[in-house]
N, C-alpha and C positions, 0 to 999 in steps of 0.2 A: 617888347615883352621882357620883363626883369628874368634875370637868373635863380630869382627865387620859387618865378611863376613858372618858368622853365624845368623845375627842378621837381615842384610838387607834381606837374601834368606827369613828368618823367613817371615818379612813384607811384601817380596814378593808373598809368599804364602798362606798370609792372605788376601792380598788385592786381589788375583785371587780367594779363595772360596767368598770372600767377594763379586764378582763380578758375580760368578756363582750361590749363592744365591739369588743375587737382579735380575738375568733373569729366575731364575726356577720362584719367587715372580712374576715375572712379565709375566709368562708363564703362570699364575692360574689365572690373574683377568679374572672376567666374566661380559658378557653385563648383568643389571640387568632386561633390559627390556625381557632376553632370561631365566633366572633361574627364573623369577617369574611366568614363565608360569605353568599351570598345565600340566602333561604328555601329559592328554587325547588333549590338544590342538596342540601337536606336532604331525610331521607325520616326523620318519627320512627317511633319502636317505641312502642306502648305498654305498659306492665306494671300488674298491681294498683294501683301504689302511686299511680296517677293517680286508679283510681276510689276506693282510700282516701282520697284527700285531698280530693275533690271528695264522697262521703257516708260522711262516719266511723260514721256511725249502723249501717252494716250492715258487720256483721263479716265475711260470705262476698266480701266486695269486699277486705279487705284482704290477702290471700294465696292461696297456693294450700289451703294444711292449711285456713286457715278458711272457704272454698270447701267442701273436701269436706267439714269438717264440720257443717257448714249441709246438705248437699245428705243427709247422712244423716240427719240429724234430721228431715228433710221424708221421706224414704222410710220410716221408723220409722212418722210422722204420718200419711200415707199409705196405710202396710202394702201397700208393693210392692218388701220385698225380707225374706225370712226375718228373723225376730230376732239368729239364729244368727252371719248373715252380716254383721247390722249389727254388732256387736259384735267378730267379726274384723278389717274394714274400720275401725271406731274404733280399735285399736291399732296395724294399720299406720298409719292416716294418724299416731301417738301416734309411731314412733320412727321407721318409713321415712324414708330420706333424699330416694328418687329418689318423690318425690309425682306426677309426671306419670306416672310408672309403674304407681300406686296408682291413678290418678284413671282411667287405661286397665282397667286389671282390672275397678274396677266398672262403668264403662259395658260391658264386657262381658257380666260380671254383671248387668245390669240390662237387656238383649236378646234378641233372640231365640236357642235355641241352635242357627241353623243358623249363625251368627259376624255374619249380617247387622246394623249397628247401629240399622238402622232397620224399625220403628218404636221405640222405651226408652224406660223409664221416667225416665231418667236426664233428661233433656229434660222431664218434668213436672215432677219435683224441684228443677230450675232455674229450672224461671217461679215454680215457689211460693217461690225462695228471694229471686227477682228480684222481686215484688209490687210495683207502684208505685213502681218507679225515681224518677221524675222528683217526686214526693214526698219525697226525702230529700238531693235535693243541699242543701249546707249553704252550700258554702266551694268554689262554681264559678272562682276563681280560675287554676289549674291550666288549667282545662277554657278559660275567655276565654285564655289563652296559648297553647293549642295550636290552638282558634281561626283565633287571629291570625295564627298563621304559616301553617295552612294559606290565608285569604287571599291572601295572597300568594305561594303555589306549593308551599307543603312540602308533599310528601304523606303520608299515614300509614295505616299500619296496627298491628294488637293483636292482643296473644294471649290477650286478654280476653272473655268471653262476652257482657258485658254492653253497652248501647248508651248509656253515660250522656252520652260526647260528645255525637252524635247528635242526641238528646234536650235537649240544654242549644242544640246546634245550631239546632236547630229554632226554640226557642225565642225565637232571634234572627233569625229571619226567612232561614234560611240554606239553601238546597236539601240538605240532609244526603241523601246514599245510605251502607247497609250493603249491603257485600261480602262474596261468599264466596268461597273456591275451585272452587265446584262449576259457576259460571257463568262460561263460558271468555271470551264474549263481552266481558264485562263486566270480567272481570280483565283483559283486555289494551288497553282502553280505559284502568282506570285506571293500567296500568303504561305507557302511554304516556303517561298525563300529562292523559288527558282526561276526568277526574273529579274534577271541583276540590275535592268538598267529601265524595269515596268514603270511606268508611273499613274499608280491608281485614282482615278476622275468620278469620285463618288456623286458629283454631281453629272455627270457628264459631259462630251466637248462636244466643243460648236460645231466642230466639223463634221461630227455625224448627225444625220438627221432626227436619228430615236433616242440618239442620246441624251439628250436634256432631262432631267430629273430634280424635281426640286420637295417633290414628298414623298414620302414612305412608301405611299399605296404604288407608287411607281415600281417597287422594286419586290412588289408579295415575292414573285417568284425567288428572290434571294433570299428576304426576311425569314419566310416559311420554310426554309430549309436547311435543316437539321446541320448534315454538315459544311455549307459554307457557312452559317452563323459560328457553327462550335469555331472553326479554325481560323475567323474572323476575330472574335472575342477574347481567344487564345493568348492573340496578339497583343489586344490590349490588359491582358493576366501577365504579358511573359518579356515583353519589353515594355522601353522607357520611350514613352511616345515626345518627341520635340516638336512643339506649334511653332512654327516659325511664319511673321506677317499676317496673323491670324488675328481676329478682334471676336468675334460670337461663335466660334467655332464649336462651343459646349454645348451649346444653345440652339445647333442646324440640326433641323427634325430627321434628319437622315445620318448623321455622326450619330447621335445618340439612340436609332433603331441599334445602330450596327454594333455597338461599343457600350453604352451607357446604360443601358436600362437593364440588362443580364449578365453584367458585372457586378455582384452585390459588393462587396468589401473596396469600397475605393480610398478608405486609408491607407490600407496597404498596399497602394499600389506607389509610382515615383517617376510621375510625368512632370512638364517641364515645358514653361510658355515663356517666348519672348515676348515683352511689351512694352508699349512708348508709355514714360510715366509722364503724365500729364499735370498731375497734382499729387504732392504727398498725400493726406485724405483720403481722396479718391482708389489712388495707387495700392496703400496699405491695406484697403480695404476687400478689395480685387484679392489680394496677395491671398487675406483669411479668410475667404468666401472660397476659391477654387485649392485650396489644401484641403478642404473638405473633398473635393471629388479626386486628393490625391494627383494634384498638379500644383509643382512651387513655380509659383511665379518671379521673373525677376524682369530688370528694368534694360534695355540697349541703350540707355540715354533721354536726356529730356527734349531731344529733335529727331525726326524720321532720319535728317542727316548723319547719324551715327549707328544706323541700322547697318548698314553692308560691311564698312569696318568692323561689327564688332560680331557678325557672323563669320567674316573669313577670321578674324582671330579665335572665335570658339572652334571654327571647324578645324584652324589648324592645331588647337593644341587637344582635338578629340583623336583629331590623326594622329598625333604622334605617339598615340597608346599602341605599344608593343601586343600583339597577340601569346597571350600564356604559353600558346602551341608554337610557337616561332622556331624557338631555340631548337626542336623537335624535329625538323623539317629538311630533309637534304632537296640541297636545291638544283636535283637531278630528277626530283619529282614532278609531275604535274602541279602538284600541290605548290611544291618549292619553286615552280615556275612563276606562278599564280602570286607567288610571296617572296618577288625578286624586290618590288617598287619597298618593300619596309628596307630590304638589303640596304638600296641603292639611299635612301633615306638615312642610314644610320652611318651608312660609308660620310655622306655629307656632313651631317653632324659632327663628326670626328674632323673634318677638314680633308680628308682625303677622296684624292681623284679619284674619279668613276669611271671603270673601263665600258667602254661603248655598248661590250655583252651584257650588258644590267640596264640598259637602253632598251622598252618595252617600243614593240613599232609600231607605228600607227600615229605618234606623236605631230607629225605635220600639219598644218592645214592651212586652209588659205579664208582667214574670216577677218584678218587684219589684227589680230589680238595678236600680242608676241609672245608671251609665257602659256604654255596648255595651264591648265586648272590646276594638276597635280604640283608640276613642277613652283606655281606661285604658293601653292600654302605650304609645301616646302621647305621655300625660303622663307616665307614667313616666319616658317617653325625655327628655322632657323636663327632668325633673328632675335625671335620673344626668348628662346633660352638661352 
């Protein structure tokens, strides 16, 4: 090889990282109208692409098709749904578009025929597809980010069956509750704020047997009633809802009982989707179609691969939004107890040592992860400024 061919491959291969540099660069900006917010003002969404990227090992976690197609293969395995039926149900899920549609028909199918959905097989088919969750998180990154924000006030709910937050929650020594809609009690608690660590399952989980819901008519008793709607809808008038791993979210007959259709003004509202851009075209077009329903879309990159980076980077720089009331606060109070972790955060920032009294307990655990959640987006924070 000449030194001249050696020289161009050289330039070559500068100008390709040179160029995969300036799109990771350009895979991290953020809206600043979306990082200035304080946690407690956000409310995430969760979609698959959270428990994808927290256990890539299990395919029915990364979509909805590979959901149903998981859940029919267990019912094949099983034999609690005709052959006849599996094999119809494998083609719609194969070219159907509207897959919530699909995924409605067979829990129908897979019920009693007086239309009751409870007791279904559909609900066995899910635990067998669910088997040892908390065995396959790989890459809890994602999962420490969303975390961290709900410590400090974000609250969340998912249109996901599965409990892998929860579960990694736990694991850190963290009061984790799952919600359903079917306990009114309990949803208007965490809709007011006072379930620090709820995580609302609008669809419901696998693990309970009534839970499963995939339409409207499932949830009259929530729908029709006065005030868990009002306090429900509130939500979506009063915060800034973040979709995060979400792809039809707008579009699930059950988000849009709850939130969509008796919110008239959705200009004014200032919601906020992550999503993989696929194609500019495509992309930009998404972008000016859901501004309309007052959601700005923005882009994590053109690979699933830069989804978890660039959520622990958004989370850590929503963290490090100072509370108005801080400064206000002795922190001899409950309150001031409650808002040691900003203390101990600003102390870092500055470069200065942390006495061990600003050390919140509980911080141990034995999951093999070496940083808790807080303390890495932290450092994070630390590094990005």
């Amino acid at each position: 090889m000449t030194d001249s061919t050696s020289k161009r491959r050289g330039s070559q291969m500068d100008s390709l990282e040179k160029m995969t540099n300036r799109s990771e660069q350009k895979s991290r900006k953020f809206l600043k109208s979306l990082t200035q917010k304080q946690p407690q003002e956000l409310l995430l969404v969760m979609g698959t692409g959270v428990s994808a990227a927290a256990a890539p090992g299990i395919p029915a976690l990364r979509s909805w098709r590979g959901c149903l197609e998981a859940v029919l293969e267990a019912a094949e395995q099983l034999e609690v749904l005709h052959p006849g039926d599996v094999a119809r149900f494998r083609r719609k899920v194969g070219k159907d578009r509207d897959l919530l549609v699909v995924a409605h028909d067979l829990i129908r199918k897979m019920s009693p025929r007086t239309g009751d959905t409870k007791p279904n097989f559909f609900q066995d088919c899910l635990m067998e597809v669910f088997d040892g969750l908390e065995r396959h998180i790989q890459n809890p990154l994602v999962l420490q980010s969303v975390l961290s924000l709900m410590e400090r006030g974000t609250m969340v709910l998912t249109t996901n069956y599965d409990n892998l937050l929860e579960i990694f929650g736990q694991q850190q020594n963290k009061p984790m509750e799952s919600l359903d809609l079917k306990d009114k009690t309990k949803v208007l608690q965490w809709a007011r704020g006072h379930v620090k660590y709820g995580v609302l399952h609008i669809h419901g989980l696998y693990t309970d047997p009534c839970g499963v819901v995939l339409d409207p008519s499932g949830y009259k008793d929530v729908t029709q009633d006065p005030e868990v709607m009002e306090v429900l809808q509130n939500l979506y008038r009063t915060k800034s809802f973040l979709f995060v791993g979400c792809g039809e979210t707008l579009r699930d007959q059950i988000f849009q009982a709850l939130f969509l259709y008796s919110v008239p003004d959705k200009v004014g509202l200032e919601h906020y989707m992550l999503v993989l851009k696929e194609g500019e075209d495509q992309f930009f077009k998404h972008q000016a179609d859901m501004l309309l329903h007052g959601v700005k879309v923005v882009s994590f990159g053109a690979s699933f691969d830069h989804f978890p980076g660039y959520v622990r980077d958004l989370a850590a720089q929503i963290c490090r939004q100072r509370s108005p009331d801080a400064d206000r606060v002795d922190s001899t109070t409950s309150l001031g107890n409650a808002c040691q972790g900003c203390a101990k955060r600003k102390l870092e920032e500055n470069g200065t040592e942390v006495s061990k009294q600003l050390r919140p307990s509980g911080l141990r655990h034995d999951t093999g992860y070496s940083d808790h959640p807080r303390d890495l987006l932290l450092n994070t924070s630390a590094r990005l400024g």
